[in-house]
C-alpha positions as CSV (number, residue, x, y, z in Angstrom):
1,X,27.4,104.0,12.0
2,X,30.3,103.8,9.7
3,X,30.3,105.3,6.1
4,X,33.9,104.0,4.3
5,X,33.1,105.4,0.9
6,X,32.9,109.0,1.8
7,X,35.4,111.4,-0.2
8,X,35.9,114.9,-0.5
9,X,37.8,116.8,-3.7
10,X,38.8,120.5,-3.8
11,X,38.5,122.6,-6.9
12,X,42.1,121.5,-7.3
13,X,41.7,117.7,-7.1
14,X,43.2,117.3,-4.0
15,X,41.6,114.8,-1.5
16,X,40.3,117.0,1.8
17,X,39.5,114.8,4.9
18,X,35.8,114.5,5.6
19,X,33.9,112.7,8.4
20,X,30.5,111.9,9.3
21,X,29.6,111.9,12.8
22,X,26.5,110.9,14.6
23,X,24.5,113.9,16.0
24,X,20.8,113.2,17.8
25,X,18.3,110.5,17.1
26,X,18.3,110.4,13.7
27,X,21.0,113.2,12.7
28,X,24.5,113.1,11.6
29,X,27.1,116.2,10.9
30,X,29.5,116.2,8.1
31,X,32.5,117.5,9.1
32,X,35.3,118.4,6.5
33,X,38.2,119.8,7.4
34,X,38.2,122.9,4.4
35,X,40.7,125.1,5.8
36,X,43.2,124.7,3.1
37,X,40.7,123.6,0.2
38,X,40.1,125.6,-2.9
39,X,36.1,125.8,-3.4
40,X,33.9,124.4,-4.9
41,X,34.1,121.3,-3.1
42,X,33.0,117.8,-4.2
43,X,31.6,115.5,-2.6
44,X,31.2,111.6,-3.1
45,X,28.3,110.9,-5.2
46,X,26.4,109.3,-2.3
47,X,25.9,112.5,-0.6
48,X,26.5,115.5,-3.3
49,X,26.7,118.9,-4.3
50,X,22.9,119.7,-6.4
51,X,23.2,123.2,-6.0
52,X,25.3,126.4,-5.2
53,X,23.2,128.4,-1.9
54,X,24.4,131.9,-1.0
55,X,22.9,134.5,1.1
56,X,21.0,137.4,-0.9
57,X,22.4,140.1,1.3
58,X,25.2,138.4,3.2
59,X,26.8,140.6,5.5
60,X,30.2,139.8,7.5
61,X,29.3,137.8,10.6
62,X,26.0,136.8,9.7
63,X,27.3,133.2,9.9
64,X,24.9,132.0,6.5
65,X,24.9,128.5,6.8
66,X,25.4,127.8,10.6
67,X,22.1,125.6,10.8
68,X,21.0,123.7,7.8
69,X,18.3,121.6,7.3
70,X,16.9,119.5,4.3
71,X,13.6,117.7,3.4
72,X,13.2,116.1,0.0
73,X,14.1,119.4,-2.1
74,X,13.5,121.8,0.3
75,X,16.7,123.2,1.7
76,X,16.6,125.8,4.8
77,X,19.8,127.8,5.7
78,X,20.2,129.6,8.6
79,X,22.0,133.2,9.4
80,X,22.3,133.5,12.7
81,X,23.2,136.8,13.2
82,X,21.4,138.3,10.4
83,X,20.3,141.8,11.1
84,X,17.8,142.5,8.3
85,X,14.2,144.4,9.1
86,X,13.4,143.4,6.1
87,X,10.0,141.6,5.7
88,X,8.0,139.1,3.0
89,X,9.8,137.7,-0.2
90,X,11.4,140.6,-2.1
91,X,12.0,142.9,1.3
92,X,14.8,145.5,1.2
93,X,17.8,143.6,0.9
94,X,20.0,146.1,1.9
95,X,18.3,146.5,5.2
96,X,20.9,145.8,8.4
97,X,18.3,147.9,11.0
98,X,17.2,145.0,13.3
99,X,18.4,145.4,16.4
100,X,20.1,142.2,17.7
């Protein structure tokens, strides 16, 4: 698969490189190469930013965001390392007690 029209802006306006790469039957990965971006990034308006998605009690090393997956408008985000006992909708948010 080739995609020529993909493009990726900064917060700044500067171009960032972006790829898509096939991943599985059925899957592909963008990869952008955000290192030296300023966020929020754009972008094309094939495949675009609808929403803003952060962790309700991110913690350092929790890596939010390492799995993603999206069908119609559900989106589900993955923490790997998140260490909340925390159960149900609404649960303690400040809870780190699971042990990993």
């Amino acid at each position: 698969m080739r995609y020529r029209g993909l493009k990726v802006i900064d917060a700044e306006g500067r171009e960032v490189a972006a790829k898509l790469e096939r991943e599985g039957e059925g899957q592909l990965r963008l990869i952008v190469e955000e290192q030296t971006a300023s966020y929020p990034l754009t972008i094309d308006p094939t495949i675009s930013q609808q929403a803003y998605l952060k962790a309700s009690n991110a913690g350092q090393g929790d890596q939010f965001g390492s799995s993603v997956a999206i069908s119609g408008e559900t989106v589900v985000v993955g923490a790997r390392w998140e260490d909340s006992n925390a159960t149900g909708v609404g649960g303690e948010q400040a809870n780190n007690s699971a042990s990993m």
